[in-house]
N, C-alpha and C positions, 0 to 999 in steps of 0.2 A: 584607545578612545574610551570616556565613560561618557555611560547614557543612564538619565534618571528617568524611568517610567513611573508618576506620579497618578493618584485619583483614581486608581482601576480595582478591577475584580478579579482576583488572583485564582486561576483553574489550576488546582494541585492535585493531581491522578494519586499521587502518593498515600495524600492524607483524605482522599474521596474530600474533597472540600471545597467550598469557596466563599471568599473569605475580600474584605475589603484592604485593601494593601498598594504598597510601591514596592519596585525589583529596579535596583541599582546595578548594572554593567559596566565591568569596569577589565580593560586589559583579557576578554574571550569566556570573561568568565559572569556567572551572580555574583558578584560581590558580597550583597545583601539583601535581603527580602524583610520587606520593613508590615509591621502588622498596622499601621496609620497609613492612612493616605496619600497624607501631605506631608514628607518628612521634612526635619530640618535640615538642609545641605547647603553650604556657601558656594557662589557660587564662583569663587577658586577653583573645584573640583568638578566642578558641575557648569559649563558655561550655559546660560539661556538658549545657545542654537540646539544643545543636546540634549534638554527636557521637553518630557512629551508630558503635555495633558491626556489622559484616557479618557477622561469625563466620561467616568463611572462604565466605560469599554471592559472587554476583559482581556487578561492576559492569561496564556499558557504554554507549553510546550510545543516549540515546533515540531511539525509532524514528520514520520520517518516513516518511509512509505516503500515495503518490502515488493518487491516485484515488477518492479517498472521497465517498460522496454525502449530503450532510444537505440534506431533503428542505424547506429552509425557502428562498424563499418554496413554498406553494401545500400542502404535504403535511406540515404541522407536527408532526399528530400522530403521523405514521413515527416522526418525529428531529426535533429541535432544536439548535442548536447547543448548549444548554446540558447537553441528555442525551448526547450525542456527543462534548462535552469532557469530561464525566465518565466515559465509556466509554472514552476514547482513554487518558485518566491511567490508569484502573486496569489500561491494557494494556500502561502501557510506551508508548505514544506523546506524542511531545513535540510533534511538528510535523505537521497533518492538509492535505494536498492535495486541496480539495475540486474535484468535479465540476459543470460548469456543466448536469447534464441535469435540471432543476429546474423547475420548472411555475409560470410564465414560464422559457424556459433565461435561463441568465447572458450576454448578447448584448447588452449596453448598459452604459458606464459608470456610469448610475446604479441598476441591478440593482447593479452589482460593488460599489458604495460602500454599498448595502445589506447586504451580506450581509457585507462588511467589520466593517462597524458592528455590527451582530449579534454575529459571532464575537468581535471585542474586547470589547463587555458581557458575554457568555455562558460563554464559553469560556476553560478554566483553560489550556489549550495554544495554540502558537501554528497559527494557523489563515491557511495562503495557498490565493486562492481561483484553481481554472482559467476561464477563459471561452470562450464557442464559438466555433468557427472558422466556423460560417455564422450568418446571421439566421434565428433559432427552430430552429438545428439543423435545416434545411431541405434543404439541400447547395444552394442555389439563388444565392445572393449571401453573401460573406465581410462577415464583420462590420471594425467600425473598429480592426483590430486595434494600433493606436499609440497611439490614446487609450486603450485599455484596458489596455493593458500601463501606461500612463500614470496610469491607477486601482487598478494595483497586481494583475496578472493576471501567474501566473508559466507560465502555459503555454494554450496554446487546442487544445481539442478537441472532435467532435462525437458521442465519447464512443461509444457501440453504435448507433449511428447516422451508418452509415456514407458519405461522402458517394460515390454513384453517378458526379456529373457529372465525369469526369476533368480536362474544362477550367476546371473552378469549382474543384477542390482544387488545379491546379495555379498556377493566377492568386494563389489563396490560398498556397500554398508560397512561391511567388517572392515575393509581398508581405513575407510573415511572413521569408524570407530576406535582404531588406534591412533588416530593424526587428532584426537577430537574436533573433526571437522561437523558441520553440521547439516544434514541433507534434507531438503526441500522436495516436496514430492507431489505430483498433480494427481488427484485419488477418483479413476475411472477405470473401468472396466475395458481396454484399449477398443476390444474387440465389438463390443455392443455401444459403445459411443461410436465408433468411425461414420461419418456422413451427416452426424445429428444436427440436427437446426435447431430443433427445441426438444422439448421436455414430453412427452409421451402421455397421452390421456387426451379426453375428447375432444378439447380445444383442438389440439394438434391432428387431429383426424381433421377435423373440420375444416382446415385450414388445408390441410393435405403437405403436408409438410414433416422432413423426414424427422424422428424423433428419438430419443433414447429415452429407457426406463433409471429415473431416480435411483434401482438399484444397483446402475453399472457405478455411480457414487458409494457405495453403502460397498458394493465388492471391493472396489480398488482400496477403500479406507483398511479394510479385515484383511487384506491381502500385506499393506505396508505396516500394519503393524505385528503383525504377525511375523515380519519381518526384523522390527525393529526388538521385541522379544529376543528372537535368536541372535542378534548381532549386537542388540547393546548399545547401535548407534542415534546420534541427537538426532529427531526429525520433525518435521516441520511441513504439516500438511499447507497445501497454500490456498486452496478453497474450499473448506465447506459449506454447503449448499442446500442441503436437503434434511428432511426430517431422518428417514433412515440412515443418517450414520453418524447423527448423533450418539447415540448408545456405545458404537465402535470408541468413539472419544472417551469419552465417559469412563468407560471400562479401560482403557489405555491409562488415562490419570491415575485410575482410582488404584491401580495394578500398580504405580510408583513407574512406569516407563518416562522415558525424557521428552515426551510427545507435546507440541503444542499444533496450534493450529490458525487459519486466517478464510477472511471473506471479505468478498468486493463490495464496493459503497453499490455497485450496481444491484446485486442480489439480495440487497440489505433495503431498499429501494422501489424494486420496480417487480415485477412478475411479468407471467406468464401471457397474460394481455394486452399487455402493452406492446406484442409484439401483430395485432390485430390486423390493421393494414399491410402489412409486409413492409413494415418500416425493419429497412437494416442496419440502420445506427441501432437499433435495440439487439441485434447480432451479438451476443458473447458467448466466451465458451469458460467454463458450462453456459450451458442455456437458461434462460432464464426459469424461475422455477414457478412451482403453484403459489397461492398464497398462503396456504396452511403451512406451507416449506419457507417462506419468507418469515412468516410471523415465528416460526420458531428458531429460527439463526438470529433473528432479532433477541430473543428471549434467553439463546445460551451468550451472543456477546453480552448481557446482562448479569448474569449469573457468570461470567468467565470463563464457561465451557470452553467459546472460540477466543481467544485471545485478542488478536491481531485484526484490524478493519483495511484494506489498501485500496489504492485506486487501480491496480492492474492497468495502466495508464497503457493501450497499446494503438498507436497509431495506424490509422489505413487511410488512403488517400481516397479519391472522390470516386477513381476509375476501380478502385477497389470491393466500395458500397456503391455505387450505384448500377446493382445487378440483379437476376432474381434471387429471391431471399436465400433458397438454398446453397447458391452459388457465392453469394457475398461474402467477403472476409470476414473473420469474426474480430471485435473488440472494439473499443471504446476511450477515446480520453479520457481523464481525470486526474491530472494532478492541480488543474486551476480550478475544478467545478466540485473537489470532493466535500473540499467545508462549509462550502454553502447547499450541498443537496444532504449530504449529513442532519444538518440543521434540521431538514424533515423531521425526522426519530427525537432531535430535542424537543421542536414545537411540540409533538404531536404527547411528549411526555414517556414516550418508550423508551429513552437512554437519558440521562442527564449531564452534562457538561464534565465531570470529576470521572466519570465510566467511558464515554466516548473519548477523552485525550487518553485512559489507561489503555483504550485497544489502538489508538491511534501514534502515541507516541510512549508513554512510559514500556508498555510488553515488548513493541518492536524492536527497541534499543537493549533493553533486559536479554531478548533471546540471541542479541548479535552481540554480545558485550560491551553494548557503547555506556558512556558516560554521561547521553544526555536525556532526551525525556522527561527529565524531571525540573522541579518549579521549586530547587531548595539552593541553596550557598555553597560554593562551591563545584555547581553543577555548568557545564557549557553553556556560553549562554546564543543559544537557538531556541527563541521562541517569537509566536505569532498574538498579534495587535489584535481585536477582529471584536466586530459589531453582529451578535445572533440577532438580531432584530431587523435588522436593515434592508428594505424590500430592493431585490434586485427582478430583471427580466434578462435571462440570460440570451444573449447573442453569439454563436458560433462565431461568428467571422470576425469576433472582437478578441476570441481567444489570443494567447501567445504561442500558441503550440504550430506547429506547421500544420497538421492535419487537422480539419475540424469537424471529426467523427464523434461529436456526443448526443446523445438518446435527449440531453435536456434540450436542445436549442427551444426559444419561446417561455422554456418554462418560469412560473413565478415562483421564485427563490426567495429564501429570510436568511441574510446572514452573507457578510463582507469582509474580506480580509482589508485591514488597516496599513498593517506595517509588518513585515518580518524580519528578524535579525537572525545573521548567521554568524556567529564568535563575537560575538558582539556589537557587528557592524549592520546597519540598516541596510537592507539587498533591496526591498520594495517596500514605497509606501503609495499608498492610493492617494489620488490626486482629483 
């Protein structure tokens, strides 16, 4: 199939730019990225059903979104991959990084070739799956991590579950550092997060609600890299959060270690008081932070400190959040609400369009070796249509997702996905 995208606004993470242009698709790929508009193409190559007007829309890279949990095997009815590929199209995501914390976890090559198989009948997007770095997520014995990277596992984690035994994660680093695999790590302090609900400090007295100190973040970061020091291996924090462990990062790069890092569209977003009424859609883990800790993971995805932005897309059902706060499951949709509450940090002038697709899609393909993220010729062509301007009012129960656990329902959103393409083929377009 070739598809002309004509009249738009070209978001190139690469070249931090944007730029007025057409992107010809042709056979899964860019064919061409034209610096005019309106190019000339006959329409031999080009039928009129396959050109889209952008009128002056913009285009960029569809989004690849590391950490996502579809709840299949065991918890079907959260998510399926077949509601999660339809949530992730209509959000702009091309490419979904699922989580092995799955009930059975993903800890054996023939889970992984399950859930493989799944995601290629189900799913309109491309779906790579993570698998565990211990047996059952246990922290107790590391799984066979070379037949499973062998089964087609592009990274191993044990996900908020965090492994305790220093000598079991670090047998497991060295292992995973000869195989160059690359390991994913939740960065808390096991022992001083267990129970937490929120984030520690007076708000959470007041509320009376159990809380951990920002610095169980700030340990668990100095502890994994510390690790990765001694073992050498890729690693890949999955949220940072807080102003304390900033520095940890910092110091990791600046050292030449293979360290990157990532943050939820939640924490990039919302704080500490929005959790005021005991609303439990606002429930994540971590918890949500201060705002001095917001404003400053805003200002290292800026600077590049944190790389990667996800939606940590995790499904809970109704009977799950609707409990008391303490007791409520933690986490949040997002793979259909992430580019439109994103948009926030555009409007507000805190990230620009050319820096939010580099942490959104260009870093998170970079750190998994893919080929796509990018807005150049010869590159995949997965990318997203999308109107930053476009007043929405977001309605839960309109989601695609099976679970309709997000923190925005009601809220007034700027910014609509138009169209997404996955290898070149149109998977959603708004209607």
């Amino acid at each position: 199939m070739t598809i002309l995208i004509s009249n738009a606004r070209l978001v190139d993470p690469e070249a931090a730019s944007v730029t007025q242009g057409a992107v010809l698709l042709r056979d899964g790929i860019i064919a061409e990225v034209f610096d005019t508009p309106t190019p000339e193409i006959s329409l031999d190559s080009v039928p009129n059903e396959n050109r889209r007007d952008a009128k002056g829309k913009y285009v960029a890279p569809g989004i690849v979104d590391i950490g996502v949990k579809i709840c299949e095997p065991g918890e079907r009815h959260k998510e399926s991959y077949g509601s999660a590929g339809q949530a992730a199209a209509a959000g702009g995501v091309t490419t979904i990084v699922t989580r092995p914390d799955t009930n059975p976890a993903i800890d054996t090559p023939e889970a992984l070739e399950f859930v493989r198989r799944r995601a290629n009948e189900a799913a309109p997007v491309h779906v790579l799956p993570m698998a565990a770095l211990t047996k059952g997520r246990d922290g107790r014995e590391m799984t066979e991590i070379g037949f499973l990277m062998d089964a087609g596992a592009v990274a191993f984690t044990d996900c908020d579950r965090v492994v305790r035994d220093t000598k079991v994660l670090s047998r497991a680093m060295t292992y995973a550092r000869a195989l160059g695999a690359l390991v994913v790590g939740h960065p808390q302090e096991p022992n001083l997060s267990v129970g937490a609900a929120t984030t520690s400090g007076k708000f959470a007295s007041l509320r009376g609600l159990p809380s951990v100190s920002p610095m169980a973040e700030r340990m668990g970061i100095d502890r994994d890299i510390a690790l990765v020091e001694m073992t050498g291996v890729r690693y890949h924090a999955d949220q940072i959060t807080t102003t304390r462990a900033l520095p940890a990062l910092e110091r990791a790069k600046r050292n030449g270690f293979d360290v990157t890092a990532g943050v939820s569209m939640h924490h990039l977003t919302l704080n500490e008081y929005d959790v005021a009424d005991y609303r439990t859609f606002f429930k994540v883990k971590p918890p949500l932070r201060a705002e001095d800790d917001r404003q400053a993971v805003v200002q290292a995805v800026k600077t590049g400190l944190i790389d990667v932005i996800g939606s940590f897309h995790t499904p809970q059902d109704e009977e799950s959040k609707r409990l008391p706060f303490e007791e409520a499951a933690s986490g949040a949709v997002g793979l259909e609400t992430m580019l439109p509450v994103l948009m926030r940090l555009y409007h507000s002038g805190d990230l620009d369009l050319p820096t939010l697709f580099r942490a959104l899609s260009l870093n998170p393909a970079k750190r998994l070796g893919l080929d796509c993220g990018r807005l150049s010729k010869g590159a995949p062509a997965d990318l997203v249509l999308f109107d930053p301007d476009k007043p929405i009012v977001l309605d839960r129960f309109k989601l695609k997702s099976k679970s309709k656990n997000t923190p925005f329902d009601g809220a007034r959103l700027q910014g609509k996905v138009l169209e997404t393409f996955v290898s070149g083929t149109s998977v959603y377009r708004s209607t």
